[in-house]
N, C-alpha and C positions, 0 to 999 in steps of 0.2 A: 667325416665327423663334423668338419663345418657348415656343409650343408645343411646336414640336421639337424645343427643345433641352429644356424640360422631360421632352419623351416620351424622350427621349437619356439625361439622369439617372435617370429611373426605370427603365430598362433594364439601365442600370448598377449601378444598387443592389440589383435581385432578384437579375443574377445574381453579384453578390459576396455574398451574400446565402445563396443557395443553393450557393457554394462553401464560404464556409464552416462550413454545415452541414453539406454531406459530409465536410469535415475533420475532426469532430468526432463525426461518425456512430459509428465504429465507435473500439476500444480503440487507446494507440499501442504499438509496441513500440520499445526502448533498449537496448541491449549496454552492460556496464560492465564494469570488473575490480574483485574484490575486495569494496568497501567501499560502503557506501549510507545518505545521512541523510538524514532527511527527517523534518517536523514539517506538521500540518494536523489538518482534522477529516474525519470519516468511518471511512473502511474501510482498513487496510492488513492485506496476508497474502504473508506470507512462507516461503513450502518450500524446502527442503534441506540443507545440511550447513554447520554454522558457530555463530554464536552472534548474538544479536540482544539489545540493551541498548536497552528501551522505558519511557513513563514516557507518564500518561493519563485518562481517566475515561472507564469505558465496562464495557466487558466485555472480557475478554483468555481467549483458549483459546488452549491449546497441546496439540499433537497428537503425541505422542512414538511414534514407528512404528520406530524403531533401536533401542530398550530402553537407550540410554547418556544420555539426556537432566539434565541438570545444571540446576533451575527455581529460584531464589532471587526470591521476589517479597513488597516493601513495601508496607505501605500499608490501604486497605480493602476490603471487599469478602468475599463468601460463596465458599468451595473448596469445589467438587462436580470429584469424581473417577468418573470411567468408564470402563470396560474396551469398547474398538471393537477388533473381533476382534483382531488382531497387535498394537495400536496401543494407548495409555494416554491419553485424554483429561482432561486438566486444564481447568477451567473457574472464572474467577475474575468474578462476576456482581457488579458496585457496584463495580469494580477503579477505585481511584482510588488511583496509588501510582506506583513503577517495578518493573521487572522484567527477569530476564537468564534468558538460556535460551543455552546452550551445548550441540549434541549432533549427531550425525547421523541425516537422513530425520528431519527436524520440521518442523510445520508450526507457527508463531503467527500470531494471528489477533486483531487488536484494532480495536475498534468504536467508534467514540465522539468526543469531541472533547477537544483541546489533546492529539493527539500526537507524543510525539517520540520517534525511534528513531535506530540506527545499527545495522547489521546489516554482518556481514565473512563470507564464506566463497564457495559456489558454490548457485546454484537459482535459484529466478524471486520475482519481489515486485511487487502487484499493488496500488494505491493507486487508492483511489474515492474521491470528495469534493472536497477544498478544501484546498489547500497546497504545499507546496515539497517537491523532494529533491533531493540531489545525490548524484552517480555520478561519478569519474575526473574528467573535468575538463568534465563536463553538466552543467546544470540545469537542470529543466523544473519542469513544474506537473500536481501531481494531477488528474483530469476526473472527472466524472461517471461517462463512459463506461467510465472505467480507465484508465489507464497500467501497464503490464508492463514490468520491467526485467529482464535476466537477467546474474546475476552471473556470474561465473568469477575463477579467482586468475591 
């Protein structure tokens, strides 16, 4: 009988085991309205139209492809500027500061740990790593794999 029921729990534990590594397999996706914060470490990249209030150490690009982009950014770190064909790359490399980017067709891009953002407008926002955000009245947690959120007003 103890065998069996030992061979029972180990049956039990591969395949929860292997469920929840499919659940984690692949990236999640999340609908919100509007508004999005979120603080961790890693990877967060956010495109489309709005404005994004971030603070970090890492490295922060921001990709201005609307030619209206609005960059105010504190703190440390080397500005290397680049022309991508239609599109103006800002690159802020030792970025250890905050930063606000209001404009449309932007993408920012911050790498690193101890970040925190808030982001308001419409587009997708794509969190790699280790941490929290909230969306409307969600909250989930950043993954390895990614989490994709998609905003709208």
């Amino acid at each position: 009988m103890t065998t069996k029921r030992s061979t029972s729990l180990l049956i039990v534990f591969v395949l929860l085991l292997a469920l929840s590594a499919t659940a984690f397999a692949g990236s999640a996706h999340v609908s919100g309205t509007g508004t999005l914060t979120a603080s961790g470490s890693g990877r967060a990249v956010l495109r489309g139209d709005g404005s994004v209030d971030a603070s970090g150490n890492g490295v922060l690009k921001v990709l201005d492809c609307g030619g209206d982009a609005v960059i105010h950014v504190t703190g440390n770190g080397l500005k290397v500027i680049k022309q991508k064909g239609n599109c103006v790359l800002y690159k802020y490399v030792g970025f250890n500061g905050t930063a606000s980017v209001v404009g449309d067709n932007i993408k920012v891009k911050i790498k690193g740990i101890a970040i925190d953002m808030t982001a308001h407008g419409t587009g997708v926002v794509r969190l790699n790593g280790v941490g929290v955000y909230h969306v409307g009245n969600q909250t989930g947690l950043w993954s390895e794999p990614g989490v994709e959120i998609y905003l709208s007003e």
